[in-house]
N, C-alpha and C positions, 0 to 999 in steps of 0.2 A: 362427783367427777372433778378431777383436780386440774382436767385441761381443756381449754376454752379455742373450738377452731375455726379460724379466721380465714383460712383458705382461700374463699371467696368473696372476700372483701374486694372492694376499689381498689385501684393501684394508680397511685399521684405520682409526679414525675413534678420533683420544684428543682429548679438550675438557677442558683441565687451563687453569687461569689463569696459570700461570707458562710450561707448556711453550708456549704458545698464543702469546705475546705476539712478534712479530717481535722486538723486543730480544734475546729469550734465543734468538737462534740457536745460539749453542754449546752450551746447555743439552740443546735439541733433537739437535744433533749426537752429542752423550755420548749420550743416548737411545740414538737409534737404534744406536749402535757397540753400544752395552751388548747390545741385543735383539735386533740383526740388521734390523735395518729400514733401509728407503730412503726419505726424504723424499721428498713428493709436492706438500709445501704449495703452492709456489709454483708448481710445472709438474709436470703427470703425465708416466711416462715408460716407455717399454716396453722400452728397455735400457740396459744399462749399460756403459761400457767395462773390460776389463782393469785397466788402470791406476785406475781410482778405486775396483773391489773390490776392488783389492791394497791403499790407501790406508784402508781401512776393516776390512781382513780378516776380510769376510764370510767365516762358513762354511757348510757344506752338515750342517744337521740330520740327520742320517742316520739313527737313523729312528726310528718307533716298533716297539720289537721284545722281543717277549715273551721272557722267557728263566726257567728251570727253577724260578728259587726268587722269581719274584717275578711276579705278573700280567703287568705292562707295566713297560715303563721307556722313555725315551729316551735314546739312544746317540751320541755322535760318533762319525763312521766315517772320512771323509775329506774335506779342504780341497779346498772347489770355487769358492770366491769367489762366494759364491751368498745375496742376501737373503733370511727367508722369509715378508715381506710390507713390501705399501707402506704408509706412513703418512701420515694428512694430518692436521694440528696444529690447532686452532682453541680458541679463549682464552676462549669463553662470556662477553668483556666489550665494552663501549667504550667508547670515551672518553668522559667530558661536564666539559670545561672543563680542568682537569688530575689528575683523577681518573678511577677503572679502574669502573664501574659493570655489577653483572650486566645480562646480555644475553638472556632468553629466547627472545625473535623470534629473535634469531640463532643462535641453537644448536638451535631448529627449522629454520632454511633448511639449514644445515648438513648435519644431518643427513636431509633431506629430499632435498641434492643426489645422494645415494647412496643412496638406500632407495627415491621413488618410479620408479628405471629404472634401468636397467642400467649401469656396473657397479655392483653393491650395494657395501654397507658389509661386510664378511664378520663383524666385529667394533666395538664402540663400548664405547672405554675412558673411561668419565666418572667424573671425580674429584668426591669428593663435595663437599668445601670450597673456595671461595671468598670471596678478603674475611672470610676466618675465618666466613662464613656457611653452613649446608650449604645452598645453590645448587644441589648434583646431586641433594637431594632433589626440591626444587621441580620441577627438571626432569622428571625420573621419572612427579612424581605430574603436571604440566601433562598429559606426551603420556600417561598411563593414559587419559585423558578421551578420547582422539582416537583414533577405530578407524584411521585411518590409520596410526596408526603401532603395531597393533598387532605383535608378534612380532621387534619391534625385541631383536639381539643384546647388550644393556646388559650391561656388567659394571662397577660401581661400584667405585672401590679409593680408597684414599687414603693419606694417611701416618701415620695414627695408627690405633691400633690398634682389631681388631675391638670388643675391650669398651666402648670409648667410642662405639658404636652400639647402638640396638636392631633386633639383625636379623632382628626378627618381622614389622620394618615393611618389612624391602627383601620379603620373602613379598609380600605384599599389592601391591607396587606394581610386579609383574610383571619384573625385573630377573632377568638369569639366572645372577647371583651377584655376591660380595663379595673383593674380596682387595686387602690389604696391599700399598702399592708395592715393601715389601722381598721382599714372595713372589713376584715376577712372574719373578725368577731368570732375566734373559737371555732370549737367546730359544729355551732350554728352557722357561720359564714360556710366552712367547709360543706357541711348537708346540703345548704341553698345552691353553692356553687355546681354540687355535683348532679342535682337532681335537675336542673336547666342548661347545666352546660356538657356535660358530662358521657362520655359514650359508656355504659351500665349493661350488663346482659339482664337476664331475669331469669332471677334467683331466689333462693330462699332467703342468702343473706341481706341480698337488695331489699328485700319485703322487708325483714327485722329494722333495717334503717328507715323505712318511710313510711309502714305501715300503719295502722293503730291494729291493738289489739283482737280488736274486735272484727279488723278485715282478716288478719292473718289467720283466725277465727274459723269464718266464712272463707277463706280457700280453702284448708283442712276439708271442711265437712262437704263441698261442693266439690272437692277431686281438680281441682284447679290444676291445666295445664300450664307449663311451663312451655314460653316459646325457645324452642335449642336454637342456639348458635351464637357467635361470636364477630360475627365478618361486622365490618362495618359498615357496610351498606343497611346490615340489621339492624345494628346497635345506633345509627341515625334518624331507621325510620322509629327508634323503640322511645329516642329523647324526645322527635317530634309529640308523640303521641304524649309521652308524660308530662311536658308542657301545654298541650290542648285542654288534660284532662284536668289544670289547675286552673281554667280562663272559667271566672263565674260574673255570670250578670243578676238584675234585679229577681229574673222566675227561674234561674237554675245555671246550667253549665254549660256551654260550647255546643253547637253544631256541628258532628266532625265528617267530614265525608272520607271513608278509605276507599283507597283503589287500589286493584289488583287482577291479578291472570286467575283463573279455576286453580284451585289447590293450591296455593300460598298462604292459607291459612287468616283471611276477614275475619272470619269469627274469632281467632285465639288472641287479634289482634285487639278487636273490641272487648275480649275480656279485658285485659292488659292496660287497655284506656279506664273503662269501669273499676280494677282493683287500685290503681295509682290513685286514683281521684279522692280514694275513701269516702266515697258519698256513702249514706248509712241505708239506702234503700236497695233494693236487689237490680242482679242485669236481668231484661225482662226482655227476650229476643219474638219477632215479630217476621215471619218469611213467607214472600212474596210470589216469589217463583211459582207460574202454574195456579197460582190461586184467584178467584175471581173479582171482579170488580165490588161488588157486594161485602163477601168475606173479606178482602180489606178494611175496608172502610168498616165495617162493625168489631174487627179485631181492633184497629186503631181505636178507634172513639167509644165502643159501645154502644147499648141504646136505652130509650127508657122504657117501659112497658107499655104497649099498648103502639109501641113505632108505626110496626105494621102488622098485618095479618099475624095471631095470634103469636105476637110478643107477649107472652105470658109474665113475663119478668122479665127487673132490668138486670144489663149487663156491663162490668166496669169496663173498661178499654184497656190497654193496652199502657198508653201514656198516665190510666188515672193508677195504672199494677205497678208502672216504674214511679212513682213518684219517690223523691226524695233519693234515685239510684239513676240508673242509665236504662232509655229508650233505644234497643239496636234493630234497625233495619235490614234484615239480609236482604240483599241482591234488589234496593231502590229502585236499581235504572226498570225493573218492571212495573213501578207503579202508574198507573191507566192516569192521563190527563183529568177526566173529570175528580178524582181523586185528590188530583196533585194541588187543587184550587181549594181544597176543603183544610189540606194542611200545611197552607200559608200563616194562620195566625198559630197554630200549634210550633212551627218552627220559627217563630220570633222571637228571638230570647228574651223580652223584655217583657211578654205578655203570656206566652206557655198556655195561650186559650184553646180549650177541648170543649167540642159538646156533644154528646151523646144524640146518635141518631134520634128524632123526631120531638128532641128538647126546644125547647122555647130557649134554654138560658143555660149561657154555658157552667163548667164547673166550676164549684170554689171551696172550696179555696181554690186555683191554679194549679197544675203539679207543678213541683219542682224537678225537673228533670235536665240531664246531658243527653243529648240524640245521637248516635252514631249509626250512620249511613253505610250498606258497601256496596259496589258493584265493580263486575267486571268487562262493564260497558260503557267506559267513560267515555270514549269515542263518540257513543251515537248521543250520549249526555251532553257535553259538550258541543256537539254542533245544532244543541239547540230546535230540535226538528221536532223531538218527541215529549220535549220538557220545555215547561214555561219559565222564561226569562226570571222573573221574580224569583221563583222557590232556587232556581240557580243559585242564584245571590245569596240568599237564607242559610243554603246548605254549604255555602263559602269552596262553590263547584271548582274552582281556577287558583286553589291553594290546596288540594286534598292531602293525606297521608296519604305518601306510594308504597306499597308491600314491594320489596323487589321482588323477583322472581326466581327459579329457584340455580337458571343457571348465572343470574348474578353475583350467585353468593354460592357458590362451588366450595370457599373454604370453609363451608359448614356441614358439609355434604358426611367429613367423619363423622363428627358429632352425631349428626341425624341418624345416619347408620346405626351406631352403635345403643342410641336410645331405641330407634324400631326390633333391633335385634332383641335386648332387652326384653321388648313388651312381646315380642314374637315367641321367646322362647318361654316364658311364662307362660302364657297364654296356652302354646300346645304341648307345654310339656318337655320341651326338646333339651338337648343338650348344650349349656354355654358357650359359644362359639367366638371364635378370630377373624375376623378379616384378613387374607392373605392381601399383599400389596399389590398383585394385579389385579383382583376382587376390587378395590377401591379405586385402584387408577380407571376401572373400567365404569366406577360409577359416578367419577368426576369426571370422565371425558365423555358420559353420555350428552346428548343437547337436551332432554326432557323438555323439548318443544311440546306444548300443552296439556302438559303431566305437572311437572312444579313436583312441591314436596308428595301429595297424594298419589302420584308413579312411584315416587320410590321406595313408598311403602307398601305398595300391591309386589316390588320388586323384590325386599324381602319379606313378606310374608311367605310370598311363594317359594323362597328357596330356604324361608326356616321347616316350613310345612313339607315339602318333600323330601330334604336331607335331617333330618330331624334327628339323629343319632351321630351328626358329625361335628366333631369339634374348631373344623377350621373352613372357610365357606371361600371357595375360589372363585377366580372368573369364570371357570364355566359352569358352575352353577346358577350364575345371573341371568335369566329368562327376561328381553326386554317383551320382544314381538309376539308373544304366547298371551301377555297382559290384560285381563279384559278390557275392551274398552267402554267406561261409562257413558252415557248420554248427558249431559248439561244443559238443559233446557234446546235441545234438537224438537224439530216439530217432527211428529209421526207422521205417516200415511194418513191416519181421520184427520189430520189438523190440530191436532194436540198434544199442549205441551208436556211436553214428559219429566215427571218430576226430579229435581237434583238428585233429594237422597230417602234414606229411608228416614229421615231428621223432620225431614218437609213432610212428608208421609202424616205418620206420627203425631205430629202439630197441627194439621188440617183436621185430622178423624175428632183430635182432642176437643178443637176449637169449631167445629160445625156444627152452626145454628139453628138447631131442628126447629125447634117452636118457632119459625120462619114457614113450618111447613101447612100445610091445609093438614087439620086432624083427621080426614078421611085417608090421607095416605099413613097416617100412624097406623091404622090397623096392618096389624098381621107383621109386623115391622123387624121384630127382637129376630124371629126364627130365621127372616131375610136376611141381617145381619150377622146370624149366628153361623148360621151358610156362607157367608163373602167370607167372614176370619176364617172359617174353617179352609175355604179354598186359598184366600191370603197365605197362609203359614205355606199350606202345603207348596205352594209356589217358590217360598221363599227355603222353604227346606228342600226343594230340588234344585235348585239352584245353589246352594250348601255345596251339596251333595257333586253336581256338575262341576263346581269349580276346584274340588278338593281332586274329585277323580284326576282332575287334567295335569293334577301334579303328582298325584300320590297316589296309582294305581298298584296294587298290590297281586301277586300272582295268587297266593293263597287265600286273601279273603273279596269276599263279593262288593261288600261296601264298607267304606271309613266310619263307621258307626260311632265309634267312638271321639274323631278328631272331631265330626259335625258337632256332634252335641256338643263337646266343648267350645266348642266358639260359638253357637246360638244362644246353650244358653249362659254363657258367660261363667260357667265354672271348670278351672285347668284341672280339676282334682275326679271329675265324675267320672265311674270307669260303665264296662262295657254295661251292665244289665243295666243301671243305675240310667242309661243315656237309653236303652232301647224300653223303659218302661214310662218316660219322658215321652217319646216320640208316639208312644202308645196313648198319650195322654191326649195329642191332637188329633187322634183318631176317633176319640169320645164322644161321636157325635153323631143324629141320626142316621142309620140304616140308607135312608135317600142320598143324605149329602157325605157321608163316607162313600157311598157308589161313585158317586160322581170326583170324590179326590182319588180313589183306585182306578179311574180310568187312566190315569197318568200311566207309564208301563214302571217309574223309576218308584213313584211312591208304591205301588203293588208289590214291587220287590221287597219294599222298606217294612211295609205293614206283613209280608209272611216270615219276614224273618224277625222280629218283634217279637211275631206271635207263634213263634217254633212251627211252624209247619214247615220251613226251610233251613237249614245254618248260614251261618255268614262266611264258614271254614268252609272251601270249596272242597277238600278232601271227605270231608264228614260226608256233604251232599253224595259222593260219589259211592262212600263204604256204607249209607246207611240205606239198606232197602225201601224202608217206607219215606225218606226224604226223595227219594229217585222215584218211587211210584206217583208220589205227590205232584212235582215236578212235571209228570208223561202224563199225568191226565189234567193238568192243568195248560190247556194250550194256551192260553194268554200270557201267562209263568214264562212260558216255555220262549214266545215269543221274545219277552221284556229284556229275558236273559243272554238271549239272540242279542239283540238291539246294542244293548251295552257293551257287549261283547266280554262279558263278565265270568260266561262258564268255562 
């Protein structure tokens, strides 16, 4: 391959009076050789050939990578011909008559051309002197005035030295630092600049810049989401996080607490934390929600044999599975006080001490671990009523990362769009589709008051799933008020908590500690359990089934047989018998507890058309005598079909 694409590189913005002036092209040229960078002034570009980053020999920053005796460092690892950002030059003057005159207005547009839309400035290197005047004061304090530009990436540098400033005054005028043109050191100065100061989306090419190999690695093979979007409300809370994820003490990494609304996305956030960090151990997620006092606390810690009542063996914890990677907490603000007292010393970064239930002495080595926290109850966190004062402090409660939410960041709302569409139309098979411009404007001006991003992806699924053969998706195809609504830890009718998601689920069955139990209730146990899955599934395949009909009811066939299966069992490609010999498969099971999943009237229907004693072509039913006779002496059939209103 002869062309190298840059694309999605950084994009720097330096407004320096010498480098700026088209004369000093070669001046520019040394720049960028020095830093790694790719000119942009004249024309933006999204690759580059072989031969001109062999002329320039870019290399590939390879990475930022913590190593034993020093926090962080950056590393060259290996020559890849690789810049690692674009630049675009601009001279803050113009001409008048034959003189260089500062330029305000213009170093507003400037910077306006990359700040109010997409792609941002990721960076803005503003020299402070010009004309021997400081000019990049003026600048500074102009746009302080203009909320538009507030949150601008400025970093002021120049060529004389910091004491010939007073840098009480770059404080106040919002700039998010100062440095020396002789500190900027190549483009390891540039890397370090971008990765702390830097607004960055997450990317592939962001990962080739920071990564090691061995994390970008381990996203490949783990399906690593990428979080969309652009807005900068995002790409603030995304620098927080890649800053947190480099604070290392004596027994490991940062305590970080996230906060956010239901569906903003905690978890893809504490991936995000965990991949920047490059710790070499795994993210080891731990969910609270609905879970009991007990099953915490021995997911956390562990125990050793013999704890309690026939602890048969010991078990590692949670903190001893993350060692050496990241510890994440989903939904903390539900951890039970007597709990909250046990992991005081586990959250001290200086001590990282675990002991396994019914241990004399805790573990050791220590893990090395980063802890990341979420919840979406900072509120009741914060006032202190249901959390102990201390672990507050630990979990550095009154500095968290804020997820914004999702109608803060509206102008990511294409984006998101067009990646659920995406996965939507994979998924069912459907046809490539468009957003028409009232389609979008109807999905930016929704409020997704307590929906976030997870509404607006129930919003199109549902309209990739019913119009599935249409290439362009309008406003009136967008169903808000049809949406199911999920429960988020709502108390039922019994008093119980009702689980988040089928994630929670999933991890509770995984992680429940039988050999806690008296061996008299082991007998007879397996068939028990064999009977809950069986009726498990069948729940969750009516429920398929119910929520596909409410969009996708078909005149000619009885049921979606074939859209279900592919979404439960995760293959876009299975066709009809292939999905009805699947579904055949959770019927497999004793004579008593198949009774009992055919009482349902939706799975009866499912199970005779499986097993041909029905069709699913409502025509066939009617032209085939012995399907009709079937049918009329089966009054149960008869009814089911009633019910649905399917015949």
């Amino acid at each position: 391959m002869n062309e190298i694409i840059i694309s999605d590189l950084p994009r720097i913005l330096v407004i320096d009076d010498r480098l700026g002036r088209e004369k000093n092209s070669e001046d520019r040229e040394d720049f960028c050789i020095a830093n790694g960078l790719i000119n942009i002034t004249e024309r933006d570009v999204d690759q580059i050939s072989k031969d001109i980053a062999d002329k320039y020999n870019y290399i590939r920053p390879m990475n930022m990578e913590k190593k034993k005796e020093e926090n962080q460092c950056l590393r060259l690892d290996e020559p890849l011909y690789h810049p690692v950002a674009k630049v675009f030059f601009h001279s803050g003057q113009k001409i008048r008559g034959d003189k260089y005159t500062n330029d305000l207005e213009g170093v507003k547009e400037a910077i306006s051309r990359g700040w109010k839309k997409r792609p941002r400035w990721s960076l803005i290197l503003l020299d402070i002197k010009f004309n021997e005047e400081n000019f990049g004061l003026t600048v500074v304090e102009a746009l302080s005035e203009e909320p538009e530009y507030n949150n601008l990436p400025i970093i002021l540098m120049s060529a004389s030295q910091r004491e010939d400033y007073d840098e009480k005054k770059f404080s106040y005028l919002g700039v998010m630092g100062f440095i020396e043109k002789t500190e900027i050191d190549g483009y390891r100065g540039i890397l370090k600049l971008l990765f702390e100061y830097g607004l960055l989306e997450d990317n592939e090419m962001v990962d080739r810049l920071f990564l090691t190999a061995e994390r970008i690695a381990d996203n490949k093979n783990n399906n690593y989401n990428y979080i969309i979007g652009g807005s900068t409300e995002l790409l603030r809370c995304l620098r927080e996080a890649r800053n947190r994820s480099m604070i290392n003490f004596d027994k490991g990494g940062d305590n970080i607490l996230v906060v956010g609304e239901t569906g903003t996305g905690k978890e893809l956030i504490a991936s995000y934390i965990h991949k920047m960090s490059n710790r070499k151990g795994i993210l080891y997620t731990v969910f609270t929600e609905g879970v009991s006092e007990t099953l915490i606390e021995g997911e956390l810690f562990g125990w050793v044999r013999g704890a309690f009542t026939n602890a048969l063996y010991a078990k590692e914890g949670a903190a001893e599975k993350a060692d050496k990677g990241t510890l994440f907490v989903d939904e903390f603000g539900e951890i039970p006080l007597t709990v909250q007292s046990k992991l005081l010393r586990l959250l001290d970064k200086n001590i990282r001490e675990t002991k396994r239930l019914g241990a004399e002495d805790p573990i050791e080595p220590t893990p090395n671990i980063q802890v990341v926290l979420a919840t979406n109850r900072f509120e009741a966190m914060a006032s202190g009523k249901k959390y102990r004062s201390d672990l507050l402090a630990r979990i550095n409660a009154f500095s968290p990362i804020i997820l914004p939410s999702l109608k803060e960041r509206k102008e990511d709302i294409p984006s998101l769009a067009i990646h659920f569409l995406r996965k939507f139309e994979k998924l069912l098979s459907a046809q490539k589709r468009e957003l028409t411009d009232d389609a979008l404007n109807k999905l930016i001006d929704h409020d997704w008051k307590d929906e976030n991003i997870r509404g607006l992806e129930r919003v199109l699924f549902s309209a990739v799933q019913k119009f599935k053969i249409l290439r362009y998706l309008s406003s009136n195809h967008l169903e808000f008020k049809n949406i199911l609504n999920v429960t988020h830890g709502a108390k039922t009718d019994n008093n119980k908590v009702e689980l988040k998601s089928s994630a929670t689920l999933i991890k509770q069955i995984q992680a429940f500690p039988f050999d806690s139990l008296n061996p008299l209730e082991f007998k007879g146990l397996i068939p028990k359990m064999e009977e809950s899955r069986a009726l498990m599934l069948g729940n969750l395949i009516k429920a398929a089934f119910i929520f596909m009909l409410s969009y996708d009811r078909r005149e000619d066939t009885i049921l979606p047989i074939t859209g279900v299966a592919q979404i439960l069992f995760g293959n876009s490609s299975i066709k009809t018998k292939a999905a009805k010999d699947e579904f055949l498969k959770v019927f497999n099971v004793s004579d008593a507890v198949r009774s009992k999943m055919l009482e349902d009237k939706l799975l009866y229907i499912l199970y005779n058309i499986c097993q041909g004693n029905i069709s699913n072509m409502v025509k066939d039913n009617q032209s085939d005598k012995a399907k009709q006779m079937f049918i009329n002496k089966d009054e149960f059939l008869k009814q089911a079909l009633q019910q649905y209103y399917l015949t």
